[in-house]
N, C-alpha and C positions, 0 to 999 in steps of 0.2 A: 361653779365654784372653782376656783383655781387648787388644782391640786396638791404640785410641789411633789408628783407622785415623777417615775421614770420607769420607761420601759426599755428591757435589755435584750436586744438580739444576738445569737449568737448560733454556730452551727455547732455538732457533734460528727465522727466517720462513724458511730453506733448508738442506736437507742440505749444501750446498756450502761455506755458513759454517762450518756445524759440524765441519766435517772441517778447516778449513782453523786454524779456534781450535784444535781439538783435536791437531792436529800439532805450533801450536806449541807449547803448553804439554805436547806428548811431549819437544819439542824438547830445552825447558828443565829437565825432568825435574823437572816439578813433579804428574805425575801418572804413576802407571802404567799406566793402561789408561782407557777411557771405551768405552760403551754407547751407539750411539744407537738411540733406540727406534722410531723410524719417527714415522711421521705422526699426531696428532693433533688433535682439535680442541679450540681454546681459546674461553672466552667467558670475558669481563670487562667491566667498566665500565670504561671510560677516556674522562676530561674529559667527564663526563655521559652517555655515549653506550654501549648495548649492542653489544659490538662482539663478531664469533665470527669466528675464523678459523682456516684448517691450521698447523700448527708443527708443528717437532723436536723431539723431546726428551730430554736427554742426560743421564748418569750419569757423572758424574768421581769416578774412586778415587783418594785420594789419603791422606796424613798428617794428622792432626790439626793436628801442629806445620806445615804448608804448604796447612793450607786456605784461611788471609786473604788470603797473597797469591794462592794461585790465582783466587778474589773480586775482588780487586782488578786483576786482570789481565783476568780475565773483564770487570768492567767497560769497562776500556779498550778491548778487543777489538771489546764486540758492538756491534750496530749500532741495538739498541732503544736508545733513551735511557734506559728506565725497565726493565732486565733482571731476571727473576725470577731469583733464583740463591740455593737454600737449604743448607746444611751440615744433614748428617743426619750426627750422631755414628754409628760402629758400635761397640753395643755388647761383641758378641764376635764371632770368626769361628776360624775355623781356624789351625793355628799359621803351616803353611807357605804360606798365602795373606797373610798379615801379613808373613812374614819376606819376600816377594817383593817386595809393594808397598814394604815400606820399603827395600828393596834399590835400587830403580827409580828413587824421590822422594830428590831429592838438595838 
């Protein structure tokens, strides 16, 4: 089945933020469920500099039609200035795993 469903990647510097975006955007019913993955390690370049550090990193299920603003909220939310936050279309999934999510995202 073609979903129309999206999945939203995004890191946290602490579990505690993540849980605490991620309640409210349960709150607001702009997602229906979120993953976090545990700890990883990041490296990047920022402002010239190799930088590696631990982060979270989270999976938001959400709507196609409510992934900008979950984005947009997300950015407001996080506390990096410069947040990764990518939209990963799904291209299919199950029927009743769609009809849930879309049930949830209001």
């Amino acid at each position: 089945m073609i979903s129309q469903l999206s999945l939203l990647y995004t890191t946290f510097p602490h579990k505690e933020e993540a849980i605490t975006v991620i309640k409210d955007l349960l709150g607001r019913h702009l997602i229906a469920c979120a993953n976090i993955l545990g700890p990883i390690t990041s490296l990047y370049s920022w402002e010239g500099r190799l930088e590696e550090n631990q982060e979270i990193a989270v999976l938001l299920k959400t709507t196609s039609e409510k992934a900008q603003e979950v984005i947009d909220i997300l950015q407001d939310l996080h506390s990096y200035d410069t947040p990764a936050i990518l939209e990963i279309p799904v291209g299919k999934t199950a029927l009743p795993f769609c009809e849930w999510v879309h049930k949830e995202v209001r």
